[in-house]
C-alpha positions in Angstrom: 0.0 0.0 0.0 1.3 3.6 -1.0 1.9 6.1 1.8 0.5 9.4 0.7 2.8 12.1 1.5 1.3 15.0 0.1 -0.5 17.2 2.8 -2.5 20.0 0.6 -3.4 19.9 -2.9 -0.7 22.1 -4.1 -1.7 25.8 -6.0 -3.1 25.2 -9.4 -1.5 28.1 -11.7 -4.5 28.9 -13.4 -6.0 30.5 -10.5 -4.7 34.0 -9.9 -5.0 37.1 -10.7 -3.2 41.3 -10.8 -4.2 44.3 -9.1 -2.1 47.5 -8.9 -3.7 50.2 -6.6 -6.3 48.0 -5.7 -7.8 48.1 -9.2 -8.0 44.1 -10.7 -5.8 43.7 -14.1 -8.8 41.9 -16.8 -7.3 38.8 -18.8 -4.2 37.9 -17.2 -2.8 34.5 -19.1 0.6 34.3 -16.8 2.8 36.2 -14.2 6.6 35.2 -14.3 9.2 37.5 -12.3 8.3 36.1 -8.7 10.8 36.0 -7.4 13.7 37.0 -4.6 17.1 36.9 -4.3 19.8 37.8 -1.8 23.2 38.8 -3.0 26.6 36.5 -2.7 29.4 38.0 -1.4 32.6 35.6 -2.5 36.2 36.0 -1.4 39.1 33.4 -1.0 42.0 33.8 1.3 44.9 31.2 1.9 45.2 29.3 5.1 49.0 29.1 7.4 49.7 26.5 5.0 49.1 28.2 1.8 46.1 26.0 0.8 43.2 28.2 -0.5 40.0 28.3 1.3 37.1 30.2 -0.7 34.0 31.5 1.7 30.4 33.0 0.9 29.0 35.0 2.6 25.2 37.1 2.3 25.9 40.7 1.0 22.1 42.0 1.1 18.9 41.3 -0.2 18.2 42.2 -4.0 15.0 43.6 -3.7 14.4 45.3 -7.3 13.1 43.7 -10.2 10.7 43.4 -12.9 7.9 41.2 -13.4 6.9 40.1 -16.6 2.7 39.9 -17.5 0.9 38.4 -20.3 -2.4 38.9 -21.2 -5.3 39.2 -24.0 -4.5 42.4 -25.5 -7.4 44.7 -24.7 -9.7 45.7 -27.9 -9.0 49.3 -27.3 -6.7 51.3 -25.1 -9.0 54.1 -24.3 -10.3 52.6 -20.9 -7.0 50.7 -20.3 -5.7 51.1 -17.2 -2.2 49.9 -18.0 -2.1 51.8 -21.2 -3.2 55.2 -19.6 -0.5 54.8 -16.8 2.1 53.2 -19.5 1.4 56.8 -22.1 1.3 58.7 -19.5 4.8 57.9 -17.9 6.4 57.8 -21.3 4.0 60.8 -22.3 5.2 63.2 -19.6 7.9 61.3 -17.9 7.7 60.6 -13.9 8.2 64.1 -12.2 9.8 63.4 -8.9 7.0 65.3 -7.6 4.4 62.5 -8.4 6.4 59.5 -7.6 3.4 58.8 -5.4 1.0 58.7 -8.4 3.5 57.6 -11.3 4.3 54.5 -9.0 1.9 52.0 -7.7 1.5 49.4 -5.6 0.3 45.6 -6.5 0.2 42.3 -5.9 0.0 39.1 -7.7 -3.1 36.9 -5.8 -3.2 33.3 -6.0 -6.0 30.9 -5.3 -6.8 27.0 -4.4 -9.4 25.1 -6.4 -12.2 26.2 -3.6 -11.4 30.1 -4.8 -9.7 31.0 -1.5 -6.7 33.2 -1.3 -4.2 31.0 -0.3 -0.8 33.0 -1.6 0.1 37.2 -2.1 3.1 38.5 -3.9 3.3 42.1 -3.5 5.3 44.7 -4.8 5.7 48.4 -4.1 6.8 51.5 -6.2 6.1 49.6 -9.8 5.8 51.5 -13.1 5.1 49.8 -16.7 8.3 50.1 -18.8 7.0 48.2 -22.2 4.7 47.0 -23.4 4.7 44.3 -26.4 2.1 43.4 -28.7 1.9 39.5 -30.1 2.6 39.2 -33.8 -0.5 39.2 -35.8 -0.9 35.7 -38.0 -3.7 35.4 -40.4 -2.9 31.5 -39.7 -3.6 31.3 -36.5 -7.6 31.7 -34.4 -5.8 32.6 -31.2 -6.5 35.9 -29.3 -3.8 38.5 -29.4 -1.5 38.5 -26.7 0.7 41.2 -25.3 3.7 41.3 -22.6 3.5 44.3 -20.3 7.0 44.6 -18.2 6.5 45.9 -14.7 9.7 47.6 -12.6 9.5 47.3 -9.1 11.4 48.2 -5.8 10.7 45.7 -3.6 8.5 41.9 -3.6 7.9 40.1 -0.9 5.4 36.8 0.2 2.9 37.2 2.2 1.2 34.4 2.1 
């Protein structure tokens, strides 16, 4: 008989979703970009009898990034949040006085099969810095994807 190891179904990766500044991000397909890293410090020094001895040590944590998001591209950009924040950053640039409003704050929410929220990325200080349309094929019945690349200061678990 086969001892079953596994205590909790594990996360199913269809089942999350975005939201910067509380506002939910339509048509998601996937997220990648989670996750974090801490710096290695490396150095070698020679022991009383000459042999070398290499050490590693933590330098800090790296928190910035980017995350990388795909989804349906929307039919028009007029109502778009992503696309107003994206044209209006590369529009007017980000004014040191509205790094409050030119940055924003998200999180990437994942759920169980029973929708509960079972894991939160979030991420702090994030702008949009491109956005990529899918190639258009007359070949294919697919929707029309596009890649939106997020900058952030810091991502962290919490959950």
């Amino acid at each position: 008989m086969a001892m079953n190891l596994t205590k909790v179904d594990p996360l199913i990766s269809t089942n999350f979703f975005l939201e910067v500044s509380t506002e939910t991000v339509s048509n998601i397909t996937s997220v990648d970009g989670l996750k974090m890293e801490l710096d290695i410090n490396e150095f070698a020094q020679r022991s009383t009898k000459g042999v070398l001895v290499q050490h590693k040590t933590l330098a800090k944590p790296k928190l910035a990034g980017e995350l990388t998001i795909k989804r349906i591209q929307p039919n028009t950009i007029s109502n778009d949040a992503i696309w107003k924040w994206f044209l209006k950053i590369r529009d007017t640039g980000m004014k040191a006085a509205t790094r409050a409003t030119d940055r924003r704050t998200g999180s990437i929410v994942g759920y169980d099969s029973s929708l509960t929220e079972v894991s939160r990325w979030n991420f702090t200080e994030s702008w949009p810095s491109k956005i990529e349309a899918e190639g258009y094929d007359v070949s294919k019945n697919d929707p029309i994807h596009e890649t939106i690349t997020l900058q952030y200061e810091s991502l962290v678990r919490v959950k």
